[in-house]
MMTF fields as JSON, N, C-alpha, C and O atoms, coordinates in Angstrom:
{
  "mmtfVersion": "1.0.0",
  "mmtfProducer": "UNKNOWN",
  "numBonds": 315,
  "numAtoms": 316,
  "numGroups": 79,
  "numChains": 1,
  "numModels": 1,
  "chainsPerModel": [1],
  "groupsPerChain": [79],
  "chainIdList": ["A"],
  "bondAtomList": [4, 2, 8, 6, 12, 10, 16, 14, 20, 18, 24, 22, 28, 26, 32, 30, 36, 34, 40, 38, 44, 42, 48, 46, 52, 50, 56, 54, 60, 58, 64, 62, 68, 66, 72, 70, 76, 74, 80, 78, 84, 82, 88, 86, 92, 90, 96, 94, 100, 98, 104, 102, 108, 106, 112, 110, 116, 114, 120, 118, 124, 122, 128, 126, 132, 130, 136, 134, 140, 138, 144, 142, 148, 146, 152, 150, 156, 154, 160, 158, 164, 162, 168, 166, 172, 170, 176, 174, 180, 178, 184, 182, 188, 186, 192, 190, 196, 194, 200, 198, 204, 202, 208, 206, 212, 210, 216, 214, 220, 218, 224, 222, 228, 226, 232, 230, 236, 234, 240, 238, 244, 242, 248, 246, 252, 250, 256, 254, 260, 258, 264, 262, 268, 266, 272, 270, 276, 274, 280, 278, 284, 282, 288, 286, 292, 290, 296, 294, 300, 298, 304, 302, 308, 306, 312, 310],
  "bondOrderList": [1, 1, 1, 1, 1, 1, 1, 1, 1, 1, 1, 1, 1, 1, 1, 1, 1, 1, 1, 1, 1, 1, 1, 1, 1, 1, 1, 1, 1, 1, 1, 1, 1, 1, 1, 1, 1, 1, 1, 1, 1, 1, 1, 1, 1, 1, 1, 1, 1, 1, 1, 1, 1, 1, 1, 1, 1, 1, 1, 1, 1, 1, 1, 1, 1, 1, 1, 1, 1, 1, 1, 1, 1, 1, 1, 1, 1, 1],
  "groupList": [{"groupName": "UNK", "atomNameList": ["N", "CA", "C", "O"], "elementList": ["N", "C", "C", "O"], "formalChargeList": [0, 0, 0, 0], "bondAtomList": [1, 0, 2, 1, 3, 2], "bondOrderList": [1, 1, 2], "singleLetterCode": "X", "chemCompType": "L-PEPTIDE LINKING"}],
  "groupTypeList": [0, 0, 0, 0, 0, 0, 0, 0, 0, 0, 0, 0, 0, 0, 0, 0, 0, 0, 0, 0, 0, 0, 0, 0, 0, 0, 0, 0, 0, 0, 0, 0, 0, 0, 0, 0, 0, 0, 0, 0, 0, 0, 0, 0, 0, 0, 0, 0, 0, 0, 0, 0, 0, 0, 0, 0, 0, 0, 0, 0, 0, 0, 0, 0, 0, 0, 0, 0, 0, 0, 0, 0, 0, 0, 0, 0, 0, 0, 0],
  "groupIdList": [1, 2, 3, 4, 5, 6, 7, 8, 9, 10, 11, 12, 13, 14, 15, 16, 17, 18, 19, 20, 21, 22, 23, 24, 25, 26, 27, 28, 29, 30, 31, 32, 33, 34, 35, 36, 37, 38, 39, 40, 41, 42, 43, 44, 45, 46, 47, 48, 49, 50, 51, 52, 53, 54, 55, 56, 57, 58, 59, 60, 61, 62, 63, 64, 65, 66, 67, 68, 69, 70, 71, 72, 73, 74, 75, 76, 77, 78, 79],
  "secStructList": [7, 7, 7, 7, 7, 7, 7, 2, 2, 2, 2, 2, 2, 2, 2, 2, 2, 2, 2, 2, 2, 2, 2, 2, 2, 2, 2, 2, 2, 2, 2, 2, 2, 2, 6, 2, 2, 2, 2, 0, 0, 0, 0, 0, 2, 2, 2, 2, 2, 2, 2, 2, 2, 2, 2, 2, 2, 2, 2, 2, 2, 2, 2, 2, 2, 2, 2, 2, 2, 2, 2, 2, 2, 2, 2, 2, 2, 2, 7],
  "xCoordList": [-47.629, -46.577, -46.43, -46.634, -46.094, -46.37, -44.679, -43.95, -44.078, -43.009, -42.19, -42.705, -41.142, -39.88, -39.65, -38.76, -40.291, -39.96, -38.62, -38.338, -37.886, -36.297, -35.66, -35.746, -35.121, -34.517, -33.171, -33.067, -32.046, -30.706, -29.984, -29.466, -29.944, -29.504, -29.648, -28.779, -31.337, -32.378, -31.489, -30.876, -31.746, -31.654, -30.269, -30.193, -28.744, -27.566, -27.626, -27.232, -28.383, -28.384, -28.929, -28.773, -29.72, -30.647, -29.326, -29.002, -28.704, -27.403, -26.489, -26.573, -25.932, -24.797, -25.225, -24.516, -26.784, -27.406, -27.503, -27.339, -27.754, -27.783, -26.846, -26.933, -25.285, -24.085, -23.487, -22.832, -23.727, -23.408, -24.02, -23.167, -25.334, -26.588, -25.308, -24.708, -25.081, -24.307, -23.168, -22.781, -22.501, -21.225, -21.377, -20.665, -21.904, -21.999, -22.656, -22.311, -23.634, -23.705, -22.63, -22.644, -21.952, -20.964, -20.187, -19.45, -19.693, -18.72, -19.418, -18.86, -20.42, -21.054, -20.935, -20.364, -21.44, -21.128, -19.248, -18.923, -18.601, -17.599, -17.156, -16.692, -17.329, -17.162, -18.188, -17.652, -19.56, -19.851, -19.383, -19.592, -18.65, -17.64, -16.706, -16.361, -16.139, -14.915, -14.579, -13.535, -16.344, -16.251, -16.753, -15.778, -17.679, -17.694, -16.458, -16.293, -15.58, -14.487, -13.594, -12.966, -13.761, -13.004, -13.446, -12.901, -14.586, -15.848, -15.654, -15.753, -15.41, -14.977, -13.899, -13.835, -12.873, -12.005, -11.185, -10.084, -12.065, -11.522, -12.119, -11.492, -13.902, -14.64, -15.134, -15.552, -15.188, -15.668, -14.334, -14.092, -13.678, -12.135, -11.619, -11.251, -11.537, -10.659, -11.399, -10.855, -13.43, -14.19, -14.291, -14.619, -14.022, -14.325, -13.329, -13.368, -11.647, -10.34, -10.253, -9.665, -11.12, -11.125, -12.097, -11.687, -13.663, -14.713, -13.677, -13.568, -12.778, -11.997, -11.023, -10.708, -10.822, -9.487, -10.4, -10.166, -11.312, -11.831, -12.341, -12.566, -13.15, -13.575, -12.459, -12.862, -10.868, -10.062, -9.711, -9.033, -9.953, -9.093, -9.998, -9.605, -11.295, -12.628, -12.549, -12.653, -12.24, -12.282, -11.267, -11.601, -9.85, -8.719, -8.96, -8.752, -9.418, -10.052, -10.786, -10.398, -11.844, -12.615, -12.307, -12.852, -11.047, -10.568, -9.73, -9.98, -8.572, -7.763, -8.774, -8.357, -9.797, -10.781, -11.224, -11.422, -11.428, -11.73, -10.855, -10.948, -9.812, -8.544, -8.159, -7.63, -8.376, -7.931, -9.3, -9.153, -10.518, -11.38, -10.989, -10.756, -11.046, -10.395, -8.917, -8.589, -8.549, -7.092, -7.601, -7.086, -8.967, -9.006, -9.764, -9.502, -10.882, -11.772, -10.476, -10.742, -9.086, -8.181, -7.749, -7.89, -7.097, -6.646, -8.043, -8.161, -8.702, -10.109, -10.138, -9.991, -10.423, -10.78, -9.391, -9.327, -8.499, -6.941, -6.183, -5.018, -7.474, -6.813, -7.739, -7.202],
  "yCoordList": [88.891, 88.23, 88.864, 90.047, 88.022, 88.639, 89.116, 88.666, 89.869, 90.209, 89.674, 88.789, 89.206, 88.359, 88.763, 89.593, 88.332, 88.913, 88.192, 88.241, 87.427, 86.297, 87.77, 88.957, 87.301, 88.233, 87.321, 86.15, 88.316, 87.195, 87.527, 86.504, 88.257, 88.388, 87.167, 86.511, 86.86, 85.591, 84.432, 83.899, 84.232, 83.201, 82.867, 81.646, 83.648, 83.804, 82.772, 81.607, 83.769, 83.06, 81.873, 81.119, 81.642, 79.736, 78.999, 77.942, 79.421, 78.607, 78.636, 77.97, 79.284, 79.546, 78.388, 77.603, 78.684, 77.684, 76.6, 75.613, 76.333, 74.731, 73.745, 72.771, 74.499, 74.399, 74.098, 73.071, 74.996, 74.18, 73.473, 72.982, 72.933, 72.171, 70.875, 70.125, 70.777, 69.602, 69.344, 68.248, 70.68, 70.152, 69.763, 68.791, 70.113, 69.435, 68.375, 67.559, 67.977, 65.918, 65.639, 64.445, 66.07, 65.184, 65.195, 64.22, 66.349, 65.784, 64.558, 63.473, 64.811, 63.995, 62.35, 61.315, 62.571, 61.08, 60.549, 59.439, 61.245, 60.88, 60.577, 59.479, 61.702, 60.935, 59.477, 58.465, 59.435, 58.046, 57.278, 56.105, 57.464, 55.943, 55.323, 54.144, 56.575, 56.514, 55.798, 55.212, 56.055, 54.969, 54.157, 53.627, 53.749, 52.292, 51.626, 50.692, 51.62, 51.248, 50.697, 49.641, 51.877, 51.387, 50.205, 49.23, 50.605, 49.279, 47.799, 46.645, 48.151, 46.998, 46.543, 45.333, 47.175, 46.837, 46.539, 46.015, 47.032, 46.903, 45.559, 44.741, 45.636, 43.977, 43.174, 42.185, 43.508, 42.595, 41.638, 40.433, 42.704, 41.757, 40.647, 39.605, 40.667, 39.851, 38.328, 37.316, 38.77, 37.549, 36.939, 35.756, 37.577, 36.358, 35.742, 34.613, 36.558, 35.87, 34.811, 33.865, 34.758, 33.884, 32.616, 31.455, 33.088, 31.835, 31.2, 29.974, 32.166, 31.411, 30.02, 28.914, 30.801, 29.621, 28.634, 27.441, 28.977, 27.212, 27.089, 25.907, 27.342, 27.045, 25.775, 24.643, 26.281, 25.524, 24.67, 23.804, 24.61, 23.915, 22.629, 21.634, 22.845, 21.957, 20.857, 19.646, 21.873, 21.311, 20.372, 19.191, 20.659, 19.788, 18.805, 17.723, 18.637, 17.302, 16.655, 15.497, 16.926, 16.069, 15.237, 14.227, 15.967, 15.362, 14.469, 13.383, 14.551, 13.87, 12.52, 11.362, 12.801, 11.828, 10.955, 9.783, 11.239, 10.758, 9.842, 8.683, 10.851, 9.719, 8.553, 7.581, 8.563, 7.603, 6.127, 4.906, 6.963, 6.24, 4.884, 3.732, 5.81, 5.64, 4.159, 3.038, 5.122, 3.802, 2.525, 1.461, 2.542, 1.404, 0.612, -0.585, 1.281, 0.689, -0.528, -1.529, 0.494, -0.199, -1.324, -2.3, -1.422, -2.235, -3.626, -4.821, -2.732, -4.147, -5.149, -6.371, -4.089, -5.204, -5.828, -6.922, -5.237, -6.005, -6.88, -7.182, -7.645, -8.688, -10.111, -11.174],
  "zCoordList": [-34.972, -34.246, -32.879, -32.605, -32.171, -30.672, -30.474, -31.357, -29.541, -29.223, -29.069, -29.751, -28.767, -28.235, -26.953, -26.773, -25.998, -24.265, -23.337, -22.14, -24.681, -24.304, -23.118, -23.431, -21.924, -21.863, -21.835, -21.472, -22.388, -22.946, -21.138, -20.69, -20.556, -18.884, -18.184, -17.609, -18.354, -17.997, -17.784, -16.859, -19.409, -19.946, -19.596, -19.461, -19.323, -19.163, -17.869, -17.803, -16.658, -15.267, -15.134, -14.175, -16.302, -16.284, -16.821, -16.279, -17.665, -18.114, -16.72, -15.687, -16.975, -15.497, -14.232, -13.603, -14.173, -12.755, -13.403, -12.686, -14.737, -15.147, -14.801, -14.052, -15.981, -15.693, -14.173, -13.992, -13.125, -12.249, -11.548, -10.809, -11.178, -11.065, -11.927, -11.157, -13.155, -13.769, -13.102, -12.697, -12.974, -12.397, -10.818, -10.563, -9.994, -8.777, -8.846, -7.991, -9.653, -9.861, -10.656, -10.954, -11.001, -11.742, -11.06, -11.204, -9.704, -8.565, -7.733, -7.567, -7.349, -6.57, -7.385, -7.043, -8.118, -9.041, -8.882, -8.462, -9.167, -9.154, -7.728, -7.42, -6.762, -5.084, -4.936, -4.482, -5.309, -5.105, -5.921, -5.612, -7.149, -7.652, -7.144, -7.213, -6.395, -5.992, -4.737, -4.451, -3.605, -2.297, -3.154, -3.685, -3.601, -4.498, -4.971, -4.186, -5.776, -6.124, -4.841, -4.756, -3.767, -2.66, -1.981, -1.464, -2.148, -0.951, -1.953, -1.536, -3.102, -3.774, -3.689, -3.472, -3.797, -3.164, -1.806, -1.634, -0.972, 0.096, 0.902, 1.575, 0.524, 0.442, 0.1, 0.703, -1.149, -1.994, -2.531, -2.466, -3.038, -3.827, -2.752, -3.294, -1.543, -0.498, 0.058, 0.5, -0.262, 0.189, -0.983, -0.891, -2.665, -3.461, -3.578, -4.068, -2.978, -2.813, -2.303, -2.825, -0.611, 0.216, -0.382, -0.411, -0.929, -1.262, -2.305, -2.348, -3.297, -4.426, -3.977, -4.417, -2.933, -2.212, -1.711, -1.905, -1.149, -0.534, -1.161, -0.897, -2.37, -3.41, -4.102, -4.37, -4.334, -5.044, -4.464, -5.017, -3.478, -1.775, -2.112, -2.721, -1.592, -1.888, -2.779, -2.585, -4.31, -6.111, -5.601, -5.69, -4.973, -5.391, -4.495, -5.042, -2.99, -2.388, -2.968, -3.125, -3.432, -4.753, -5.659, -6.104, -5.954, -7.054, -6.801, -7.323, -6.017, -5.418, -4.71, -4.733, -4.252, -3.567, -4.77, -4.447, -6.07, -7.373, -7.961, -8.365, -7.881, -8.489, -7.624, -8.164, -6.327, -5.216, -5.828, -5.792, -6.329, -6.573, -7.279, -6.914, -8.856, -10.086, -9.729, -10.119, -8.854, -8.883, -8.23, -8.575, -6.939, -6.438, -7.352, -7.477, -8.15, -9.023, -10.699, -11.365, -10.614, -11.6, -11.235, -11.972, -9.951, -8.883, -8.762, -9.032, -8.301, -8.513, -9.611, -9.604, -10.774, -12.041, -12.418, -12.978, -12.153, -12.218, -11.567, -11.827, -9.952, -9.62, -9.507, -9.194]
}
Protein backbone atom coordinates (compact mmCIF):
# COMPACT_ATOMS: atom_id res chain seq x y z
CA UNK A 1 0.00 0.00 0.00
CA UNK A 2 1.43 3.17 -0.93
CA UNK A 3 1.28 6.09 1.78
CA UNK A 4 -1.51 8.57 2.29
CA UNK A 5 0.33 11.94 1.12
CA UNK A 6 -3.69 13.83 1.87
CA UNK A 7 -2.35 16.78 3.40
CA UNK A 8 -5.61 17.81 5.66
CA UNK A 9 -3.96 21.89 5.72
CA UNK A 10 -4.20 21.26 1.67
CA UNK A 11 -7.09 20.01 1.32
CA UNK A 12 -8.61 22.74 4.14
CA UNK A 13 -7.38 25.70 1.66
CA UNK A 14 -9.02 23.76 -1.62
CA UNK A 15 -12.29 23.86 0.49
CA UNK A 16 -12.11 27.41 1.85
CA UNK A 17 -11.15 28.49 -2.11
CA UNK A 18 -14.01 26.31 -3.38
CA UNK A 19 -16.48 27.73 -0.94
CA UNK A 20 -15.84 31.04 -1.91
CA UNK A 21 -15.21 30.50 -5.77
CA UNK A 22 -19.35 29.39 -4.91
CA UNK A 23 -20.15 32.12 -3.02
CA UNK A 24 -19.02 34.86 -5.35
CA UNK A 25 -21.14 33.15 -8.35
CA UNK A 26 -23.85 32.94 -6.31
CA UNK A 27 -23.53 36.80 -5.61
CA UNK A 28 -22.92 37.38 -9.07
CA UNK A 29 -25.95 35.28 -10.08
CA UNK A 30 -28.08 36.98 -7.83
CA UNK A 31 -26.88 40.71 -9.02
CA UNK A 32 -27.60 39.39 -12.67
CA UNK A 33 -31.30 38.37 -11.62
CA UNK A 34 -31.79 41.17 -10.05
CA UNK A 35 -30.96 43.71 -13.32
CA UNK A 36 -32.96 41.15 -15.19
CA UNK A 37 -36.08 41.40 -13.13
CA UNK A 38 -35.59 45.14 -13.35
CA UNK A 39 -35.04 45.22 -17.24
CA UNK A 40 -38.23 43.28 -17.09
CA UNK A 41 -39.78 45.32 -15.45
CA UNK A 42 -38.87 48.37 -16.30
CA UNK A 43 -39.26 47.16 -20.39
CA UNK A 44 -40.59 44.57 -21.07
CA UNK A 45 -43.80 44.81 -18.58
CA UNK A 46 -44.91 48.47 -20.07
CA UNK A 47 -44.49 47.33 -24.17
CA UNK A 48 -46.58 44.14 -23.67
CA UNK A 49 -48.92 46.73 -21.58
CA UNK A 50 -48.95 48.99 -24.52
CA UNK A 51 -49.05 45.95 -27.68
CA UNK A 52 -51.96 44.61 -24.97
CA UNK A 53 -53.93 47.84 -25.29
CA UNK A 54 -53.90 48.15 -29.03
CA UNK A 55 -54.06 44.79 -29.23
CA UNK A 56 -57.71 45.20 -27.27
CA UNK A 57 -58.34 48.55 -28.89
CA UNK A 58 -57.93 46.71 -32.46
CA UNK A 59 -60.07 43.26 -31.08
CA UNK A 60 -62.94 45.73 -29.97
CA UNK A 61 -63.06 47.70 -33.58
CA UNK A 62 -63.41 44.39 -35.20
CA UNK A 63 -65.86 43.47 -33.45
CA UNK A 64 -67.97 46.33 -33.16
CA UNK A 65 -67.23 46.45 -37.18
CA UNK A 66 -68.84 42.71 -37.08
CA UNK A 67 -71.76 43.39 -35.23
CA UNK A 68 -72.58 46.58 -37.41
CA UNK A 69 -72.19 43.69 -40.08
CA UNK A 70 -74.40 41.18 -38.50
CA UNK A 71 -77.20 43.93 -37.95
CA UNK A 72 -77.13 45.13 -41.69
CA UNK A 73 -77.05 41.52 -43.02
CA UNK A 74 -80.58 41.14 -40.25
CA UNK A 75 -82.04 44.31 -41.57
CA UNK A 76 -81.47 42.92 -45.24
CA UNK A 77 -83.12 39.56 -45.06
CA UNK A 78 -85.90 41.38 -42.96
CA UNK A 79 -87.11 43.75 -45.59
Amino acid sequence: MEPNNTNPNRASEVGEKVGRKIGETVNQIEREAEKLINYINSEVVPAVRQESTSGLRTAAQKLAEFADYLDDQKHKQGS
